[in-house]
C-alpha positions in Angstrom: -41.2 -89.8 -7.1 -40.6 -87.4 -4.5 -44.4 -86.8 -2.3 -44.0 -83.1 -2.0 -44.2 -82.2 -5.0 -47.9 -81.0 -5.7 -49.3 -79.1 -9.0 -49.8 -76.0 -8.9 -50.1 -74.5 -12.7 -51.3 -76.2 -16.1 -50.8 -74.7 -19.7 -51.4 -76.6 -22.7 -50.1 -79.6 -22.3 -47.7 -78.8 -19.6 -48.2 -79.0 -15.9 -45.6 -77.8 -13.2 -45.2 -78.8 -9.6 -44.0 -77.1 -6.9 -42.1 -78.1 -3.7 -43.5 -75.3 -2.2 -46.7 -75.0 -0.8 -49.6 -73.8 -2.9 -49.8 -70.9 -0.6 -46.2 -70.1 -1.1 -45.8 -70.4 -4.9 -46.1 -67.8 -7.6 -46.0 -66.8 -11.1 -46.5 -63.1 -13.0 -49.8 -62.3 -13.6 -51.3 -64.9 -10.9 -54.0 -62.7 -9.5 -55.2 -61.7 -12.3 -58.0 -62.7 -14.5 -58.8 -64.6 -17.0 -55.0 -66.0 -16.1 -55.0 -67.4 -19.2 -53.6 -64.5 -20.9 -52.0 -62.8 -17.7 -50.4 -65.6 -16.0 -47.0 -67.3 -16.9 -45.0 -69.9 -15.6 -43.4 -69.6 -11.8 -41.5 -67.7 -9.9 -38.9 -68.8 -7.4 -39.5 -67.0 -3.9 -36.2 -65.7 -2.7 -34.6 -68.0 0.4 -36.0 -70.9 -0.1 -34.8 -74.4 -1.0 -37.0 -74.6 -4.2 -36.8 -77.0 -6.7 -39.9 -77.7 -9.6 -40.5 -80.0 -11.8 -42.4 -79.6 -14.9 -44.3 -82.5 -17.5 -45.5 -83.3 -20.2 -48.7 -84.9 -21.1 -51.5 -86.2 -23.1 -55.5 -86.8 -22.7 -58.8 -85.8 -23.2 -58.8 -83.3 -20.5 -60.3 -79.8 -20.8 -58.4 -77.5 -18.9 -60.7 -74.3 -16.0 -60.2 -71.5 -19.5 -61.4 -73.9 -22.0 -65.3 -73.3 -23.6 -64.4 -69.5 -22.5 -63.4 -66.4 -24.7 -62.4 -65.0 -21.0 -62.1 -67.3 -18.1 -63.3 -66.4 -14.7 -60.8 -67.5 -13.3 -57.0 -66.7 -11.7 -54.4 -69.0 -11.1 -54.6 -68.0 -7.4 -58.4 -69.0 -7.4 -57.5 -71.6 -9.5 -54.7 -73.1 -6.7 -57.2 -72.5 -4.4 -59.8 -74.8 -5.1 -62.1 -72.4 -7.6 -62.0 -75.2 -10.6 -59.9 -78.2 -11.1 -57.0 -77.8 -13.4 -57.7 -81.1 -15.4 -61.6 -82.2 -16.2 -62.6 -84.7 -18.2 -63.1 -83.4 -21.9 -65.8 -83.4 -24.1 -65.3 -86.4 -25.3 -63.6 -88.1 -22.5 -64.7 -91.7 -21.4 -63.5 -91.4 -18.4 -64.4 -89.3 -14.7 -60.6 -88.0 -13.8 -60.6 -84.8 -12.4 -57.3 -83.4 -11.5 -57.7 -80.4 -9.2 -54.4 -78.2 -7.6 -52.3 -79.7 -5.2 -52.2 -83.3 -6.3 -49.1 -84.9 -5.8 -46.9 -85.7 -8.8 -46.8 -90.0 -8.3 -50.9 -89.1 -8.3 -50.9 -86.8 -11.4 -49.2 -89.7 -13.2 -51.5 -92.4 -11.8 -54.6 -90.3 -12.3 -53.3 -89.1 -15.9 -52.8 -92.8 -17.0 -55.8 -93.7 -15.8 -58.2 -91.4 -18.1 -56.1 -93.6 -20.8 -53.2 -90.8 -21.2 -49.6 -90.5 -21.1 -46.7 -88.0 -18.8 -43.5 -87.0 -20.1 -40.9 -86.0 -17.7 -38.4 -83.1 -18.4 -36.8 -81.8 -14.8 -36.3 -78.1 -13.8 -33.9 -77.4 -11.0 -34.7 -73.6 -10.5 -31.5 -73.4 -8.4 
């Protein structure tokens, strides 16, 4: 698994990565709050060699809008270190927490380790 890709947006039980950098990367609706009813999937900055990749997965994770009627939170404060994307759920037995930024190989390591599964499906967005 290629290093550079990091994660940079989680809905449901679909997480995307980036080759960009965190700073670089957008979606619609990413500044605004709560993003989970503003924000949607990525956008592709014009001019750059850009390529995503986008997973599957499973686990008793609760995700930063979950135990909210409105989050606090954007996916830009989210990205930038506001909440983790991935904590362990309520009824978790495990301590993973998966915050923005971690690399794919580590997603899939930390994923497995809180006893869950990922599910690759590739996205080439050019």
């Amino acid at each position: 698994m290629d290093p550079t890709y990091r994660l940079c947006y989680v809905k449901d039980s679909w997480a995307w990565f980036t080759s960009l950098s965190l700073k670089q990367q957008w979606g619609s609706g990413w500044a605004k709050r709560p993003y989970e009813y503003n924000a949607s999937p990525l956008g592709i900055p014009d001019g750059t060699d850009h390529r995503m990749v986008k997973v599957a997965f499973d686990g008793e994770f609760r995700q930063p809008c979950d135990g909210f009627d409105n989050s606090p939170y954007s996916v830009e404060q989210i990205n930038a270190g506001a909440a983790a994307w991935l904590a362990p759920g309520i009824f978790a037995d495990h301590n993973v927490v998966i915050p923005a930024g971690t690399t794919l190989a580590d997603f899939v390591t930390l994923v497995e380790e809180a006893g869950g599964t990922v599910y690759f499906a590739r996205i080439d967005s050019r």
